[in-house]
C-alpha positions in Angstrom: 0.0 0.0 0.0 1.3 3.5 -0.9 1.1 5.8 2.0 -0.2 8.8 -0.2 -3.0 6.4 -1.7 -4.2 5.3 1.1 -7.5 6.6 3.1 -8.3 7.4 6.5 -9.8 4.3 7.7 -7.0 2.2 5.9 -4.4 4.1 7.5 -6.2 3.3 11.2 -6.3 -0.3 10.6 -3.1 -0.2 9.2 -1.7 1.4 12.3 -4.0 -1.0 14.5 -2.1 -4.1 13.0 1.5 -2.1 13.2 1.1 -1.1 16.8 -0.1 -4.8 17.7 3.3 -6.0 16.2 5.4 -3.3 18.4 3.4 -4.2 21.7 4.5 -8.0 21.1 8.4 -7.0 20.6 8.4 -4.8 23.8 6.6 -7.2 25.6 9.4 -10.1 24.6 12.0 -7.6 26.3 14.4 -8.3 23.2 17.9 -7.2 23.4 19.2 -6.2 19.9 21.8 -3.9 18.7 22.7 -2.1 14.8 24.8 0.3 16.2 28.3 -0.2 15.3 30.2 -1.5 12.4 31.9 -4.4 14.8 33.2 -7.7 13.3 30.7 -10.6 14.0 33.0 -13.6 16.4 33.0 -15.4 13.3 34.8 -13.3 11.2 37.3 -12.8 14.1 38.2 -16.3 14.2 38.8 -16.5 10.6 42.1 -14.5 12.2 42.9 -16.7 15.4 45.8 -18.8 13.1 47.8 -15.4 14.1 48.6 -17.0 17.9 50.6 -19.9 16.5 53.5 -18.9 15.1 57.0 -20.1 16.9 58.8 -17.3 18.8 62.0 -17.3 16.2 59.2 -16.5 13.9 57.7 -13.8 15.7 60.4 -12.2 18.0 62.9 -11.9 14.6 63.1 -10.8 11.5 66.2 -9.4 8.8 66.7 -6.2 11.1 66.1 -6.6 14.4 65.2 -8.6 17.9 61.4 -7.0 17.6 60.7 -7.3 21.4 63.0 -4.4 21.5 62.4 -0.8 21.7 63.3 1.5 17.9 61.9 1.4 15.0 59.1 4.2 15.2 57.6 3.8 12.0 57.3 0.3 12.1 59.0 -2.7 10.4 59.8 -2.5 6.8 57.7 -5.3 6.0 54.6 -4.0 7.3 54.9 -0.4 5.9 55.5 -2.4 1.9 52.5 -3.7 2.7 50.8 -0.3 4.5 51.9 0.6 0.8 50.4 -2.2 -1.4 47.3 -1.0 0.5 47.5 2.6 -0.1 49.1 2.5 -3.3 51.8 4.1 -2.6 56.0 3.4 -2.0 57.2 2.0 1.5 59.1 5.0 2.1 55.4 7.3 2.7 54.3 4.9 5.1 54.1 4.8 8.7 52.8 1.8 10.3 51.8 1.6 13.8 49.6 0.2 16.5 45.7 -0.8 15.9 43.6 2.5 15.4 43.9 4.2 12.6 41.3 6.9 14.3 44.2 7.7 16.7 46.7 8.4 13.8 44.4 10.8 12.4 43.6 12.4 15.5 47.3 12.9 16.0 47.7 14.4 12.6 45.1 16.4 12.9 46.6 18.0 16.5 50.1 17.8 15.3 48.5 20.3 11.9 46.9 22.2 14.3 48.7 23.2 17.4 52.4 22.9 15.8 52.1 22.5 11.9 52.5 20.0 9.3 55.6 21.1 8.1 56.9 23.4 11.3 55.3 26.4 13.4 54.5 28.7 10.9 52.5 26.5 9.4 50.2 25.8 12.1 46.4 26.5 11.6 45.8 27.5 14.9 47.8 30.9 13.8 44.6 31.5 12.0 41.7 32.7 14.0 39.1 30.3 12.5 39.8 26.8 11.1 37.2 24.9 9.4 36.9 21.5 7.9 34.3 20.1 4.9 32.3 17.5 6.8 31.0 15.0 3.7 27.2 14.7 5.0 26.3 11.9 6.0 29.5 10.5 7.4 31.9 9.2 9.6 30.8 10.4 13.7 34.5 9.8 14.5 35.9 12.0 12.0 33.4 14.7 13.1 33.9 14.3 16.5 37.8 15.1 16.4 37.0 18.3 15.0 34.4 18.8 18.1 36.9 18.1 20.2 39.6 20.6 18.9 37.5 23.2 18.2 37.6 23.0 14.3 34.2 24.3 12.7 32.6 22.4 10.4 30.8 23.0 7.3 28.4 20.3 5.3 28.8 18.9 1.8 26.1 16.9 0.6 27.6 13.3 -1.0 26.0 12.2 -4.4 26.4 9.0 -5.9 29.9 8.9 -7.0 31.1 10.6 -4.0 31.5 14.5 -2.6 29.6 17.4 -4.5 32.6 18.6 -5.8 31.1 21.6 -7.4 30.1 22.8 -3.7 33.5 22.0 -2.4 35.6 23.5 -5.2 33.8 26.2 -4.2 34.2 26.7 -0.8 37.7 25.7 -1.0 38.9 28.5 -3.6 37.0 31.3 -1.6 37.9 30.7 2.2 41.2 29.8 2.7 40.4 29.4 6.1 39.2 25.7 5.3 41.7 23.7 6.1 40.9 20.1 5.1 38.1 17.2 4.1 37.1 14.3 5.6 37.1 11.4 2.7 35.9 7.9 3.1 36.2 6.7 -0.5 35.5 3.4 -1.1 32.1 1.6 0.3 32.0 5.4 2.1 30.9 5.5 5.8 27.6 5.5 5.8 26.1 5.3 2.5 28.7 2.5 0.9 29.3 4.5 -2.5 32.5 4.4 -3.8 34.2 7.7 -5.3 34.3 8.1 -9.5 37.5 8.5 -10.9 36.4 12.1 -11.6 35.9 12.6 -8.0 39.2 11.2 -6.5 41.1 13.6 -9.5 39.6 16.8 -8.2 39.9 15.8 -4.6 43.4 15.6 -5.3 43.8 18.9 -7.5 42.4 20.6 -4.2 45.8 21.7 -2.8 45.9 24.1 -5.8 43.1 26.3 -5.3 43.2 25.7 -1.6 44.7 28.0 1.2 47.8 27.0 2.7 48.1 24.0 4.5 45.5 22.0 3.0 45.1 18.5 3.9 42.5 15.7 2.4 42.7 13.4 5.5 41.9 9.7 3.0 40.5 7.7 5.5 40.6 4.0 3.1 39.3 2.4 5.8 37.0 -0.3 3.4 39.7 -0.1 0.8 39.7 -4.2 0.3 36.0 -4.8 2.1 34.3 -6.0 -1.2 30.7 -8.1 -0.5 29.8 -8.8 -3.7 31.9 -10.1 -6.8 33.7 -8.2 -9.0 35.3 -6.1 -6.6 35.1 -2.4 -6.7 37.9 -0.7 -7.7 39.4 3.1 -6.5 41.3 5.1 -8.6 44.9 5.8 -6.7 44.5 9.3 -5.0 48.6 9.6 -4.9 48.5 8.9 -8.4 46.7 12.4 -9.0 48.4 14.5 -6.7 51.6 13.4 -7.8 49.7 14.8 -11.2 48.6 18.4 -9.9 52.3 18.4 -7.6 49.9 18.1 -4.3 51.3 15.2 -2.6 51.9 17.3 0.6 48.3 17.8 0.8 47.1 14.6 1.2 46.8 12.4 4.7 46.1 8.6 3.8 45.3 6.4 6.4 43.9 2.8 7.1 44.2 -0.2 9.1 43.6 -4.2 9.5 41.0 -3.9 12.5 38.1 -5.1 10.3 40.5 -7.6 8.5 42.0 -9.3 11.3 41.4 -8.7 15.3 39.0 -5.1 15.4 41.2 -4.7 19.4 44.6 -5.9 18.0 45.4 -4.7 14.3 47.8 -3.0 12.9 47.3 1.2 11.3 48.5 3.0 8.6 49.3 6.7 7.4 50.7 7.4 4.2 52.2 11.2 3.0 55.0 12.5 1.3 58.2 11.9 2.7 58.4 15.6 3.9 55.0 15.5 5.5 56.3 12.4 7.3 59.0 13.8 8.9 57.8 16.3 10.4 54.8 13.6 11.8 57.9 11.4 12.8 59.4 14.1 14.7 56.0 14.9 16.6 55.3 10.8 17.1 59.1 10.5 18.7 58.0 12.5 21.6 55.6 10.7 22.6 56.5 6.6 21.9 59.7 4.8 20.8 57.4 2.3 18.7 55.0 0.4 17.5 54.2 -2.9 18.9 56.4 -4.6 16.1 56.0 -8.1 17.5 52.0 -7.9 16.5 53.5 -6.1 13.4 55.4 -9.2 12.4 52.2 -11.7 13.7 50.2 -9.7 10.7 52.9 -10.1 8.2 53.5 -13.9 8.6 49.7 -14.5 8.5 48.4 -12.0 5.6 51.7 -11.8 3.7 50.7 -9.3 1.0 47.9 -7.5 -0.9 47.2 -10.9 -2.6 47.1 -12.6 0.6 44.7 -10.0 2.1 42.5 -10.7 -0.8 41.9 -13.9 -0.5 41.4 -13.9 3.6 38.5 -10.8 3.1 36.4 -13.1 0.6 36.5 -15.7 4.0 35.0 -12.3 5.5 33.0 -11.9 2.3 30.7 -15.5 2.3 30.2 -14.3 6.0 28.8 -10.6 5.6 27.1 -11.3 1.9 23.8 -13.3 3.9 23.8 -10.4 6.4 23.5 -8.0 3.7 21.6 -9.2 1.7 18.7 -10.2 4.3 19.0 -6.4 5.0 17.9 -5.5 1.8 15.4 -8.4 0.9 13.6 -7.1 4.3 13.4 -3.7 3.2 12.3 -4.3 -0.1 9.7 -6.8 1.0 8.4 -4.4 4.0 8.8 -1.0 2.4 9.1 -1.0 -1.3 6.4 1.1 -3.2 5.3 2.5 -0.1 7.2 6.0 -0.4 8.5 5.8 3.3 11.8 5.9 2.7 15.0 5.0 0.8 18.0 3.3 1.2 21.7 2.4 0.0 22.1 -1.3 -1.5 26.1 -1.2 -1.1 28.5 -3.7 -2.9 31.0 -3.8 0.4 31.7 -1.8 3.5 29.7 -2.4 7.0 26.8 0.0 6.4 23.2 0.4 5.0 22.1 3.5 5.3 18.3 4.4 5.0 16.6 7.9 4.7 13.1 8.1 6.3 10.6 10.8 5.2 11.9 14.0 6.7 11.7 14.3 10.4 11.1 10.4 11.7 14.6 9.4 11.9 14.4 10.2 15.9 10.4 8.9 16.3 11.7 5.7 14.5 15.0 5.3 16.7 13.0 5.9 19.8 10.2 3.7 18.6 12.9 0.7 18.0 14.5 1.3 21.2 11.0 0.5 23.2 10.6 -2.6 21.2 14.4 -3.9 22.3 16.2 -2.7 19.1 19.1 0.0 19.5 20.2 2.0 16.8 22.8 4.9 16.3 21.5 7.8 17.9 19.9 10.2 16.0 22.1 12.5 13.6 25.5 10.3 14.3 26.0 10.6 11.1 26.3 14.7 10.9 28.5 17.3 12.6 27.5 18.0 16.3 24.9 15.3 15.9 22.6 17.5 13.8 20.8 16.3 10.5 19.0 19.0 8.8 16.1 16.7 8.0 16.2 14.5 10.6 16.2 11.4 8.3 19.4 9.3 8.1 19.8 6.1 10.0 22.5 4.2 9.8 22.4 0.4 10.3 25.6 -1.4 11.2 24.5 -5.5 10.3 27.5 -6.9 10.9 27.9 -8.3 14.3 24.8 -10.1 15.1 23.7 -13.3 13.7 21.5 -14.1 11.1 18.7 -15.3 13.2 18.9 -11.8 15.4 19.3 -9.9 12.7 16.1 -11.0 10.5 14.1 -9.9 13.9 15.8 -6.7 14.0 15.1 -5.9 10.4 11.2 -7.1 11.8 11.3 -4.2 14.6 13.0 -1.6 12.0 10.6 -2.3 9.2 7.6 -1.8 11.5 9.0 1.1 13.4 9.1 2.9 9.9 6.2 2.1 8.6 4.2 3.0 12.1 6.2 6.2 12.1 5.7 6.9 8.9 1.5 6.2 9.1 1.4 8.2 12.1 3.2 11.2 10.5 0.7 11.1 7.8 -2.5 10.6 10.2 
């Protein structure tokens, strides 16, 4: 039935026969949870062959006794293959401990308080500094800039990735913009992957930018393909090698949803002169990585290739999940003009638009019938969406079983929302 076709007295036994379903899941005091993008247990123990290699395997290698303290950017064979995954050489690679979120918000600190590339250069010598926030996105990202201060200002994303006409832009008239948060393949939340014509002007940024500019490339999916053939990104580097703007570009990643989400290992990529100056800020505060997990990772994944073939293990695992997503959503709300949604080829993320204004009436209204969801606006600056629409759903962690009954509860939610809105 199509909510703008349907009468009065349809819409009240509608409603009648939606609320009856919500009274049974609150009264089964269910326990359910969409929020985060977490590895189900089963992907994690695709991983657990990492604990048995022999200490002269793991406390050795060509250069060093790695129990040791040194080597603060990591050991050679993990930043080649931080660089088969970021596509560029060994040399602009760092590779560090598991969060790639606390790279970034060191690089983001070290850019602001004591500059990329020395004082002078710091933002914070500027009385405002502002970010592009790629709406809807990535809370983390958006939350470091909370935290230091940084203002943000919303781009809309489109299919093939940020409206670049919008940020082009803002860019060229406020040098007081200082960087972009990019999440380009199977992009945090909506899973779209950015055109080759996208990733080209992201990277010819640093020309009509202010000083300082920085596209902080957060390829956190860059190998997370679902469905076959896998998705390919064109090679940001590439570009700004192109425009002569590899000093403003930041690229970082990590193995946390490849390997052990608590125990992985990070990357962050730049030109060799932004790297110093990072190095120099990082030898402050540590004198290294833990190399002996560095050297678990590279024994067990061994290269790009070898990555490759352990995420399509991850792969047969997430493609039921995602696919029961969208099979539910089509089944329950197709036709029905109540909302949209994404149908992405990899990533961790569906991300579903309501009619404008019941994002928060359908979170609440899942939450009483024992399903939690990201709060709403997580997925905008300061927790704010304009329309009050987007939801995110994170389906990897539970099983199949749990999740078809959350996708019961959302389904519902949306539609009773949605019925009551029109009512």
């Amino acid at each position: 039935m199509n909510l703008q076709q349907a009468n009065y007295k349809k819409l009240q036994n509608w409603e009648t026969i939606l609320n009856s379903k919500h009274d049974k899941f609150r009264n089964d005091s269910l326990n359910l949870n969409l929020t985060r993008g977490k590895p189900s247990k089963e992907q994690l123990d695709l991983s657990d062959a990492m604990f048995n290699f022999p200490k002269d395997m793991m406390a050795f290698d060509e250069e060093s006794d790695l129990r040791n303290y040194g080597g603060l950017d990591g050991i050679k064979a993990a930043r080649i293959l931080g660089g088969e995954i970021l596509g560029i050489p060994e040399s602009e690679v760092i590779s560090a401990d598991h969060s790639s979120l606390s790279l970034m918000y060191l690089y983001i600190l070290h850019a602001l308080y004591h500059g990329a590339q020395g004082p002078e250069t710091a933002w914070i010598n500027k009385d405002d500094v502002k970010f592009i926030a790629v709406v809807p996105g990535y809370d983390r990202h958006f939350s470091i800039c909370e935290a230091l201060g940084i203002q943000m200002i919303n781009v809309n994303i489109k299919d093939d990735g940020p409206d670049m006409n919008t940020v082009e832009d803002l860019v060229s008239k406020d040098s007081s913009i200082k960087g972009i948060w990019c999440v380009p393949k199977y992009s945090n939340p909506t899973g779209i992957i950015y055109s080759n014509e996208v990733v080209e002007r992201i990277a010819a940024l640093g020309k009509i930018a202010g000083p300082n500019f920085r596209v902080m490339w957060d390829n956190a999916y860059s190998v997370h393909d679902i469905y076959e053939p896998p998705r390919e990104l064109a090679n940001v580097m590439d570009f700004c090698r192109k425009y002569g703007t590899e000093d403003n570009l930041i690229l970082t990643t990590s193995t946390s949803k490849i390997t052990f989400a608590g125990g992985g290992i990070s990357f962050l990529g730049a030109s060799k002169k932004n790297l110093q100056y990072f190095k120099n800020r990082l030898s402050i505060m540590s004198i290294g990585p833990n190399k002996l997990n560095q050297q678990r990772h590279i024994l067990f994944l061994k290269n790009l290739k070898g990555i490759k073939n352990h995420m399509q293990n991850h792969a047969k695992i997430l493609r039921p999940k995602f696919n029961l997503v969208d099979s539910s959503l089509e089944k329950e709300l197709s036709g029905k003009n109540m909302g949209k949604w994404s149908k992405p080829k990899g990533g961790y993320f569906v991300s579903f638009d309501s009619i404008h204004g019941l994002a928060s009436e359908i979170i609440s209204l899942a939450e009483e019938a024992g399903l939690k969801l990201t709060p709403p606006g997580s997925t905008f600056p300061h927790g704010k969406d304009p329309y009050n629409n987007n939801i995110r759903l994170a389906p990897t962690f539970p099983t199949l079983e749990e999740l078809e009954l959350a996708m019961k509860i959302f389904t519902n939610c949306v539609q009773l929302a949605s019925i009551r809105k029109l009512k």
